[in-house]
Residue, then its C-alpha position, 0 to 999 in steps of 0.5 A: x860248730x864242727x859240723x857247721x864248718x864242714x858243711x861251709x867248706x863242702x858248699x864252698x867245694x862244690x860251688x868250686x866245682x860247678x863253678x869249673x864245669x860252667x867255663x864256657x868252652x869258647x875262645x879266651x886269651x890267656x894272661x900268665x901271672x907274674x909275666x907279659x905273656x899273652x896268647x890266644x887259646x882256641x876250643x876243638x869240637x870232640x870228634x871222630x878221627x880215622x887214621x892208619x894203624x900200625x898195619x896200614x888198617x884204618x881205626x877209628x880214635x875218637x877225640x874230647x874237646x880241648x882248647x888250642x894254641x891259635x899259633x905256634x908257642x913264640x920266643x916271647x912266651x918260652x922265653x919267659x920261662x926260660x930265662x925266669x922273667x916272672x915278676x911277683x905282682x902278688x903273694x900269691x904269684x910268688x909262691x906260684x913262681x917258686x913252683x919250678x925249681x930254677x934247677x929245671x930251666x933250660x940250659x944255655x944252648x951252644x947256638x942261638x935259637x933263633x938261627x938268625x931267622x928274627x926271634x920277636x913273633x917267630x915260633x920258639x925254634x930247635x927245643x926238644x920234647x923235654x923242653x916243650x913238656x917242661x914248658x907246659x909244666x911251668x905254665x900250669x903251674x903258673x896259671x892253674x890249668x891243664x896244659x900240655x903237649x898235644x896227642x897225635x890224635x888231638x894234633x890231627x884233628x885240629x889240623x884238620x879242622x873237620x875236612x878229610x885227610x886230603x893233601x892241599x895243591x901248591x896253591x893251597x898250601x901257599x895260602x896257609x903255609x910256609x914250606x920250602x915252595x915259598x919260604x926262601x927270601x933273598x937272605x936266606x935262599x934255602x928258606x926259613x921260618x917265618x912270624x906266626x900268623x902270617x898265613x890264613x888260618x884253617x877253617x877253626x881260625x887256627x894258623x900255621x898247624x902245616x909248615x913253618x914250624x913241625x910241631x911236637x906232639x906224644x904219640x900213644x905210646x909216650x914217645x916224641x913225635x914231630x908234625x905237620x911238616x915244616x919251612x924247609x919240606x916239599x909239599x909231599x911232606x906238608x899234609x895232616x898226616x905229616x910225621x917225622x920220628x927220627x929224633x936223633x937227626x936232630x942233634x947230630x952236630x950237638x957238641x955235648x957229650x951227653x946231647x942236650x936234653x933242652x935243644x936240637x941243634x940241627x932242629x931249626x924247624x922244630x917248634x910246638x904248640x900248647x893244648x889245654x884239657x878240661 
């Protein structure tokens, strides 16, 4: 009988197993359990990028597959997470919800997000790395996947889309991204950040990966770093191999004592988007 029982749960292990490694790696939408959040993640071919190495050599990093956000993570979606508007449509997704510890939410931030800009369509805004990775913590938990913050690796390959590290020409960029040539509107002369979206996607449909909102990423050695450019940069700072590091500017006027661990106050063109491994 024993026995019997130990080869039914292998066979079911296995099946579980060849069930996973036959996910089609193709676009899909995915549904958070226990919310309204939706949105669309893309596959990335694997690949072999070139990029400069710390002397300015370039090294050849070769990148697996993995799915991406079409679009920047949203308000509608971080949101979910951050103020824990999950509902319990099964027993199942309660447990699942009691997963993240209220505890490990954000805090309430000293300014308002969405910096006036709108909020409904638009990319999460001013939340730091912590507050991304967090994020993607929460959502795996939810839905049982692998999700996380991009590699500066995966980033730039799927900015790239195939094509070479070249910087577009103003009418390029106009085409496919928000940034300080054409992000300014009557009520905000300086610029600012834009719906999702609202630009053409690059050659694997993927929309807003240069401008809008700079986007967080893990560099090799674990640390926080920002790219892509943004709404508020010139063109020169708005190409695939755009990088910011000087994270601490981005909290300069905070009030806290210590600085928020949650958001940037001076990061209103800061944002992020989520990949999922196999």
């Amino acid at each position: 009988m024993q026995c019997s029982y130990l080869h039914w749960v292998a066979l079911c292990a296995l099946f579980t197993s060849a069930k996973a490694f036959a996910e089609p790696f193709e676009r899909y939408t995915e549904k958070v359990p226990g919310t309204l959040v939706t949105f669309e993640m893309l596959p990335v071919p694997a690949g072999t990028l070139e990029v400069a190495g710390n002397d300015g050599t370039p090294r050849r990093k070769e990148v697996k597959r993995f799915w991406i956000a079409r679009t920047e993570a949203t308000f509608d979606e971080v949101d979910t997470f951050r103020l824990g508007l999950e509902f319990a449509d099964d027993v199942r997704n309660d447990r699942m919800a009691r997963l993240v510890d209220a505890r490990a939410r954000p805090s309430s931030p000293y300014h308002n997000p969405a910096c006036g800009f709108g909020q409904q369509g638009y990319a999460a805004l001013t939340v730091t790395h912590h507050h991304a990775q967090a994020y993607c913590k929460w959502l795996s938990a939810k839905t049982g996947k692998k999700y996380r913050l991009p590699t500066e690796a995966e980033w730039e390959h799927a900015c790239r889309a195939g094509a070479p590290a070249a910087k577009l020409s103003d009418e390029e960029l106009n085409a496919v991204a928000w940034w300080r040539g054409n992000s300014e509107t009557d009520e905000f002369p300086d610029g600012k950040a834009h719906p999702v979206a609202t630009k053409k996607p690059n050659a694997w449909g993927i929309h807003d990966m240069l401008g809008n909102a700079m986007e967080w990423c893990t560099a090799g050695d674990g640390k926080p770093v920002l790219r892509g450019g943004s709404w508020k940069d010139p063109a020169s700072r708005v190409h695939p191999g755009a990088c910011f590091t000087k994270i601490d500017l981005l909290s300069v006027t905070d009030p806290a004592d210590p600085k928020s661990i949650w958001w940037h106050r001076d990061g209103q063109h800061v944002g992020f988007r989520v990949v999922r491994e196999e």
